[in-house]
C-alpha positions in Angstrom: 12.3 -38.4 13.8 15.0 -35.8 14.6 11.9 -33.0 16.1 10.5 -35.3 18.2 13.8 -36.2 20.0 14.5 -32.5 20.1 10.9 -32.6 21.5 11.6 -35.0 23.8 14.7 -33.3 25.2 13.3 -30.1 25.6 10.8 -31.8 27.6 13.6 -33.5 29.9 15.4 -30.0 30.4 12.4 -28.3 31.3 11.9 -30.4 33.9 15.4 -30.2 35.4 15.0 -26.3 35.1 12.2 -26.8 36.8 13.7 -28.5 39.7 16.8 -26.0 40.4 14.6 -23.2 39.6 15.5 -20.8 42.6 12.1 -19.2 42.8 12.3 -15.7 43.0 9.1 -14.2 41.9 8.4 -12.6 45.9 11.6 -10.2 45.3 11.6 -9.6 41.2 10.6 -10.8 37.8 13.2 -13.6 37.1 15.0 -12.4 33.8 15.8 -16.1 32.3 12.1 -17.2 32.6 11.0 -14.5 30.0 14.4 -15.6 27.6 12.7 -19.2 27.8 9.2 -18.8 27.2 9.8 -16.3 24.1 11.9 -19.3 22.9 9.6 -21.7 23.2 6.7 -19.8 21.9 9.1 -19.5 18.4 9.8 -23.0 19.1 5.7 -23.5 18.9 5.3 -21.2 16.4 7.9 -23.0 14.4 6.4 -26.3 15.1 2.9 -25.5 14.0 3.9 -24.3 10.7 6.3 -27.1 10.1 3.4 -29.1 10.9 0.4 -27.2 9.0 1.8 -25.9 6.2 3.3 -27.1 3.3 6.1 -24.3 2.8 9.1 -26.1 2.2 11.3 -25.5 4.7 9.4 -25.2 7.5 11.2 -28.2 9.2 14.4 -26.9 9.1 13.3 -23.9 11.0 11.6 -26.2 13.2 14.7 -28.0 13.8 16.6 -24.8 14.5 14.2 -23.4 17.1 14.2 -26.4 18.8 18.0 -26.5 18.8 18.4 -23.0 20.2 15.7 -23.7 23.2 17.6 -27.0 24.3 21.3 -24.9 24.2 18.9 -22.1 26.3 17.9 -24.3 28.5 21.2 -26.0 29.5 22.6 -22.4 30.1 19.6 -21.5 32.1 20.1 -24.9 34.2 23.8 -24.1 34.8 23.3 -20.2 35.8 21.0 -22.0 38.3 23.1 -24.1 40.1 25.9 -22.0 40.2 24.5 -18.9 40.9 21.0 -19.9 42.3 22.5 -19.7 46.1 23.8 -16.2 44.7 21.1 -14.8 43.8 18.6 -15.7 46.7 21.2 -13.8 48.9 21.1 -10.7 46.6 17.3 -10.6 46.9 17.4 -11.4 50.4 15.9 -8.0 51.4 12.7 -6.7 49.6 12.2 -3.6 51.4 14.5 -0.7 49.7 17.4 0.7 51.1 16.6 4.8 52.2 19.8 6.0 50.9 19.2 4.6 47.5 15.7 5.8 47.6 17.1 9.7 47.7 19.6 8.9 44.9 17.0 6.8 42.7 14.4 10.0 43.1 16.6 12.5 41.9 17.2 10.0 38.6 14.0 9.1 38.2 12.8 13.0 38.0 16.1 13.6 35.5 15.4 11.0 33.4 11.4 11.5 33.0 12.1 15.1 32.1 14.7 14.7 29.8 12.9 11.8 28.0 9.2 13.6 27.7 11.1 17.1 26.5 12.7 14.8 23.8 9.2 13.1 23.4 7.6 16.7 22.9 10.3 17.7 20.7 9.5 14.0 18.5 6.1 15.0 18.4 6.1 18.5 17.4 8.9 17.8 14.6 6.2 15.3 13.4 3.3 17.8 13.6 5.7 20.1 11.2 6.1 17.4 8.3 3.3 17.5 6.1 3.3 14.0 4.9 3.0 12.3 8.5 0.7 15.4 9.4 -1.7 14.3 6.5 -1.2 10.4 7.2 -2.0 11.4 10.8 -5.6 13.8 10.2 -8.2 12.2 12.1 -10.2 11.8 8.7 -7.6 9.7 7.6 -7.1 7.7 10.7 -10.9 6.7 10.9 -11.3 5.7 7.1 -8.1 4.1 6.1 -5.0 2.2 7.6 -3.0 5.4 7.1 -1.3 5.2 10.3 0.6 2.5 9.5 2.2 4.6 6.4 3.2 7.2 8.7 5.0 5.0 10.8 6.9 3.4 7.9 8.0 6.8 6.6 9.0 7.8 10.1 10.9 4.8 11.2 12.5 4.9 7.5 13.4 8.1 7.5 11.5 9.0 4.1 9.3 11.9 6.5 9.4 13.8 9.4 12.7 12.1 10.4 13.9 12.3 14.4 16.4 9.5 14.7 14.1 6.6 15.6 16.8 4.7 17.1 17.7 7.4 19.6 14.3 8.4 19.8 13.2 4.9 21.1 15.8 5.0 23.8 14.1 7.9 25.3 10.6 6.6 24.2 10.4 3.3 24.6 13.2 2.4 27.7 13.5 5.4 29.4 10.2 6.5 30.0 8.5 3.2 31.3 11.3 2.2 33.6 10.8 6.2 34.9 7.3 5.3 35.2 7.5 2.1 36.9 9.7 3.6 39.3 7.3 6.9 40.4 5.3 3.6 41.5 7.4 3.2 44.0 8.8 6.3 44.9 5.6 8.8 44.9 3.0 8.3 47.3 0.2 8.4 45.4 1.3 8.0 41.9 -1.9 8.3 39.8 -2.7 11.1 41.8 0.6 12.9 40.6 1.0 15.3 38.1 3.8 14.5 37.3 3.3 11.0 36.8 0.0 11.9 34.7 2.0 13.8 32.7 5.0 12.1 32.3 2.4 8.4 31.6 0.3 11.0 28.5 3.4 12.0 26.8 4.8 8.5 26.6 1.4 7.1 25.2 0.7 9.9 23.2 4.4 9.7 21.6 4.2 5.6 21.6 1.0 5.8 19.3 2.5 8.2 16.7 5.1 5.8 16.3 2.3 3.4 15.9 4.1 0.6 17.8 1.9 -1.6 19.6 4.0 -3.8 21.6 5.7 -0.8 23.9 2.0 0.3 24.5 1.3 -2.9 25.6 4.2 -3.4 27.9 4.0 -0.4 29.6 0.8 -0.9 31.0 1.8 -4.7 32.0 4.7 -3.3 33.7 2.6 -0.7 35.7 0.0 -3.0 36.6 3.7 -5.3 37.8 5.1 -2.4 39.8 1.6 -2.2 41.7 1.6 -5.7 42.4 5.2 -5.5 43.5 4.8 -2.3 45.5 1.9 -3.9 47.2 4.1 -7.0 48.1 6.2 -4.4 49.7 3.8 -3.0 51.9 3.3 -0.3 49.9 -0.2 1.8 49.2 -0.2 2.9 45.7 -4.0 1.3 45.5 -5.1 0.7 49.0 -8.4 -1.4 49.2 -8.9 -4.4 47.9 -12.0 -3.2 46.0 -9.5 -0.5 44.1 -6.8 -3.5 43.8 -8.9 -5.4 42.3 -10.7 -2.4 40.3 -6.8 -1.3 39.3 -6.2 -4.8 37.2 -9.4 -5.2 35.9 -8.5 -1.3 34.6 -5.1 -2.2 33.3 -6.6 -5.5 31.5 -9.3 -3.5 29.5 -6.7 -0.7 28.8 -4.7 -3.1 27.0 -7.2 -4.7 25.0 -8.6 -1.7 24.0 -5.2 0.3 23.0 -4.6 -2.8 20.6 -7.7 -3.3 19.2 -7.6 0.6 18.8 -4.0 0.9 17.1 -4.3 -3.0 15.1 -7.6 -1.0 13.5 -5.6 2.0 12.8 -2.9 0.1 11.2 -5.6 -1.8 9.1 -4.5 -5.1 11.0 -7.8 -6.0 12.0 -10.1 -7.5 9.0 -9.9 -3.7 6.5 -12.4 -1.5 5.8 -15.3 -4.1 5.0 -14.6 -5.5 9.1 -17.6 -5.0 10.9 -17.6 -3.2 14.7 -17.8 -6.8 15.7 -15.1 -7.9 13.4 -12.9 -5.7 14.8 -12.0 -6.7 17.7 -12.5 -10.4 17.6 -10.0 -10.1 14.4 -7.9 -7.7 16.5 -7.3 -10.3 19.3 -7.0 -13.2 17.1 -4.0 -10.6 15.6 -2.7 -11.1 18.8 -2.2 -14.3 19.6 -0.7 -14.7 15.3 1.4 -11.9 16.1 2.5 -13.6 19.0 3.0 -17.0 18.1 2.4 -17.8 15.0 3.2 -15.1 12.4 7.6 -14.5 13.3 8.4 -18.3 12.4 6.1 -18.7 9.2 7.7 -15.7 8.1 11.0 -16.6 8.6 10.2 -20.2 7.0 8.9 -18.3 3.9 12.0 -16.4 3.4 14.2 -19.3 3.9 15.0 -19.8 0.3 16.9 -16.3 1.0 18.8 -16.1 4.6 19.2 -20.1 4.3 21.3 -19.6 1.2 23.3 -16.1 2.5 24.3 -17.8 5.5 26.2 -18.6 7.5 28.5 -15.8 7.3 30.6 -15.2 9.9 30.1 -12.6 12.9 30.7 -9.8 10.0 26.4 -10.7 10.1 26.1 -8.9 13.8 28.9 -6.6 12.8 27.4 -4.8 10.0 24.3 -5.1 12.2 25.7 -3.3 14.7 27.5 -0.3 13.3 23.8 0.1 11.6 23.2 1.8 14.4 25.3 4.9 14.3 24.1 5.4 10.5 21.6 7.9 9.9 19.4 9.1 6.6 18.1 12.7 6.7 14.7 13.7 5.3 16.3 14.0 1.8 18.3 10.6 2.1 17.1 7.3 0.8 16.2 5.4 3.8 18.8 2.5 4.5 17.4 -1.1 3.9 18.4 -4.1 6.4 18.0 -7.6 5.6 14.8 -7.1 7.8 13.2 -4.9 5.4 14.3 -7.3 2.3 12.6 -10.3 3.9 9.5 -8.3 5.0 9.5 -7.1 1.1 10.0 -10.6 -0.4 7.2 -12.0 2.2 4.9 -9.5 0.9 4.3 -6.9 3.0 5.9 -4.4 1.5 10.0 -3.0 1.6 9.2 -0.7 4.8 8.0 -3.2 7.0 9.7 -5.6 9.1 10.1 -9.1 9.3 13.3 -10.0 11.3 15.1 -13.4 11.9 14.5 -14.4 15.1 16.9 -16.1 17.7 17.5 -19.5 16.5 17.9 -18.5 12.8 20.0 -15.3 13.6 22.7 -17.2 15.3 23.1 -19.9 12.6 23.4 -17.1 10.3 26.7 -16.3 12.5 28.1 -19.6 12.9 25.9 -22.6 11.4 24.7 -25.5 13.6 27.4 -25.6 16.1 27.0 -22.1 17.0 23.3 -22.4 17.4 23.8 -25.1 19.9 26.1 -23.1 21.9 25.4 -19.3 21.5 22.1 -19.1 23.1 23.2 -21.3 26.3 25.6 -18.3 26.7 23.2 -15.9 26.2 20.8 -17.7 29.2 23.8 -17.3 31.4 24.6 -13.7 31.0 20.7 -13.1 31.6 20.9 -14.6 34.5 24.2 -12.8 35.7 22.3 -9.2 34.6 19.3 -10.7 36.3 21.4 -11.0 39.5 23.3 -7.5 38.8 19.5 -6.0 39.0 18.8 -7.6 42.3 21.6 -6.4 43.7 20.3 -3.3 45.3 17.7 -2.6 47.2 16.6 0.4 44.5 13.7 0.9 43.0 15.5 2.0 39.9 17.2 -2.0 39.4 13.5 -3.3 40.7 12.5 -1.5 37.3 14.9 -2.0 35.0 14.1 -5.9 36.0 10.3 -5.2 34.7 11.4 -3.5 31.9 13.4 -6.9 30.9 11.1 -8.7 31.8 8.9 -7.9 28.9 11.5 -6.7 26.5 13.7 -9.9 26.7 11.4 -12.2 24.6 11.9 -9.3 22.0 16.0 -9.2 22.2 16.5 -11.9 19.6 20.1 -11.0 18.7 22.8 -8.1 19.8 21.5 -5.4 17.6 18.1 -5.7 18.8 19.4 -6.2 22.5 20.9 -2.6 21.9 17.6 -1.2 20.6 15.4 -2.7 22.9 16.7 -1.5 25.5 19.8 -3.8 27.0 22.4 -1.3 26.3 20.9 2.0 28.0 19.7 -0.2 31.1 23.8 -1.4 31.2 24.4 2.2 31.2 22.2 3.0 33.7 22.9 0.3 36.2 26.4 1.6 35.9 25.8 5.1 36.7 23.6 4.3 39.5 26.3 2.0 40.8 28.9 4.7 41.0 26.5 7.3 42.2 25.4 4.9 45.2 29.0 4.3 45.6 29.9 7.4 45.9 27.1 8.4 48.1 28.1 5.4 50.6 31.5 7.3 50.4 30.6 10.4 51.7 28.2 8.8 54.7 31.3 6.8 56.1 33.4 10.2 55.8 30.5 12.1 57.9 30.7 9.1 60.6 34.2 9.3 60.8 34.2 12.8 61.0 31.4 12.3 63.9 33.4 10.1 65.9 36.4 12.4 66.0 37.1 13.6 69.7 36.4 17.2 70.6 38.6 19.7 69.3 40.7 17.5 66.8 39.6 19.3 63.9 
């Protein structure tokens, strides 16, 4: 009885999202829609398992998921009529300002050689440890799942260890938001070297990791920053014949770099699969992965987190100052509640099964929190989304399709830091100042210029 009135009033929110919805798609990817549909894909997850399984607890988590979309959407609804008049006026203009463009160009080629020296650096330290070297011989890689134990011992910090949480920042933010912006800066982008380059490195670093989902994300946010670039006027694939040659590209590439890394992980039916197994299994993977697989893990390991919490915000705190903490390559690697969980839902102490949005927050603060943190959390997406549309810059234009992606991934603060959130806060800063400064100096020039004769 109580699901289907949450149900019910999920349903009537929606619907009045719907109608203040300030439809901004022609200027930018809209940063609350992602926040929303990753929560109510958990929320579906949730309810399928509640409803198709008979683990114990799956209503509860039901319940929960449900609670946090509704308190979503009610922030989501209020950003909207407060700020929707806002942020049409900050996304007024789509074409890009030139100033910013100079400014934005001499970032973009800092950050993409900075972040593909430190890939280079990630990937020849990993070439140098003999464990990760021998989990990563192409014998190994074709006969067994062994990729997957290399990336558990690097992101563990049991071999070859480079920091992975400083590496990602470099990796997996940097890189792709450097990326998407040569789409708009470079004339012909796939015709650069130094986008060629820069786009090899990333892959070549992101499938050592053995991460799918940045994989994936990059090449949606390419194929984005075309269709975005296009909508400008823009010529980065200039017939419709390549345009449509371009997406039908960028759709096969993504199918086939996760059917290619879901084998090499052994995540697509084991050795006995057949070649037509494979990718069927693979692209079922997906849409579990996606859906079902975060909520019928976190029902499963109710019977733990349900009894810690809730705890306080000491739960993000010690989170948090995880971050800073380190193990070297002769340290035993530090295990989060992430790993415990992923350990006690059998699949193994290095992998990763993380509390998603609506049971992370009632770990904070119980029910009441859960109705009121994530409503807060819709808002100040909204307010970041309107801080990226801001500027005519095709730095903020690419920090939004960076979120856009990432945001269904940010299901607490700690992972907001990780995923991302924190370096783009950082960046928008110190593009802010720079443009500031660089507006600064032009009014100082035209003053100068409209001095009389002599008067210097």
């Amino acid at each position: 009885m109580t699901i289907a009135l949450l149900i019910c009033v999920a349903a009537l929110l929606t619907f009045a999202y719907l109608r203040v919805w300030p439809n901004p798609y022609r200027k930018g990817p809209f940063l609350p829609d992602t926040y929303l549909l990753g929560l109510a894909i958990y929320a579906a997850g949730a309810l399928f398992v509640a409803g198709t399984t008979t683990i114990a607890d799956a209503d509860v988590l039901a319940t929960m998921a449900l609670l946090a979309l509704i308190s979503s959407l009610a922030g989501a609804i209020l950003f909207c009529v407060a700020f929707g008049k806002t942020y049409a006026r900050s996304s007024a203009e789509p074409r890009f300002a030139p100033s910013i463009v100079e400014i934005d160009r001499k970032f973009t080629l800092v950050i993409a050689t900075f972040s593909t020296l430190a890939c280079v650096y990630f990937i020849y330290r990993l070439s140098r440890s003999p464990i990760v070297s021998q989990f990563l011989s192409l014998r190994n890689l074709i006969n067994s799942d062994s990729l997957r134990y290399a990336r558990a011992a690097v992101e563990h910090g049991t071999a070859g260890y480079m920091a992975p949480g400083y590496i990602k920042q470099f990796r997996d933010t940097l890189l792709p938001i450097s990326l998407f912006a040569m789409i708009f800066l470079l004339v012909r982008p796939f015709k650069s070297p130094i986008f060629i380059g820069t786009l090899l490195a990333t892959i070549l670093a992101m499938f050592i990791n053995g991460v799918r989902s940045p994989v994936i994300f990059l090449l949606l946010g390419l194929w984005l920053s075309v269709a975005y670039r296009q909508a400008q006027g823009g010529a980065a694939v200039r017939s419709t014949r390549s345009r449509v040659r371009y997406f039908v590209t960028i759709a096969s590439l993504v199918l086939v770099f996760w059917i290619g890394l879901s084998a090499a992980l052994g995540r697509s039916g084991g050795k006995d699969a057949s070649a037509f197994d494979i990718p069927l299994n693979a692209v079922a993977g997906l849409a579990d992965r996606v859906v079902v697989a975060p909520a019928i893990v976190n029902a499963q390991t109710y019977q733990i987190w349900g009894h810690m919490g809730p705890i306080g915000w000491e739960f993000w705190g010690a989170t948090l100052a995880s971050i800073t903490k380190s193990n070297g390559p002769n340290q035993e690697a530090i295990t989060h509640l992430a790993n415990y969980l992923s350990f006690a839902s059998g699949s193994g102490p290095l992998g990763n099964a993380p509390l998603y949005l609506p049971p992370d927050v009632w770990m904070v603060g119980g029910w009441v929190w859960l109705a009121i943190i994530p409503a807060i959390y819709a808002f100040l997406i909204g307010l970041l989304d309107i801080a990226l549309a801001s500027e005519r810059s095709p730095l903020f234009l690419s920090m939004r399709i960076y979120m856009f992606f990432e945001l269904p991934l940010c299901v607490s603060p700690y992972l907001f830091i990780l995923y991302g959130g924190a370096m783009c806060l950082m960046l928008i800063a110190g593009l802010k100042a720079a443009y500031f400064f660089a507006s600064r100096q032009s009014a100082k020039r035209v003053e100068v210029g409209r001095l009389p004769h002599g008067a210097l």
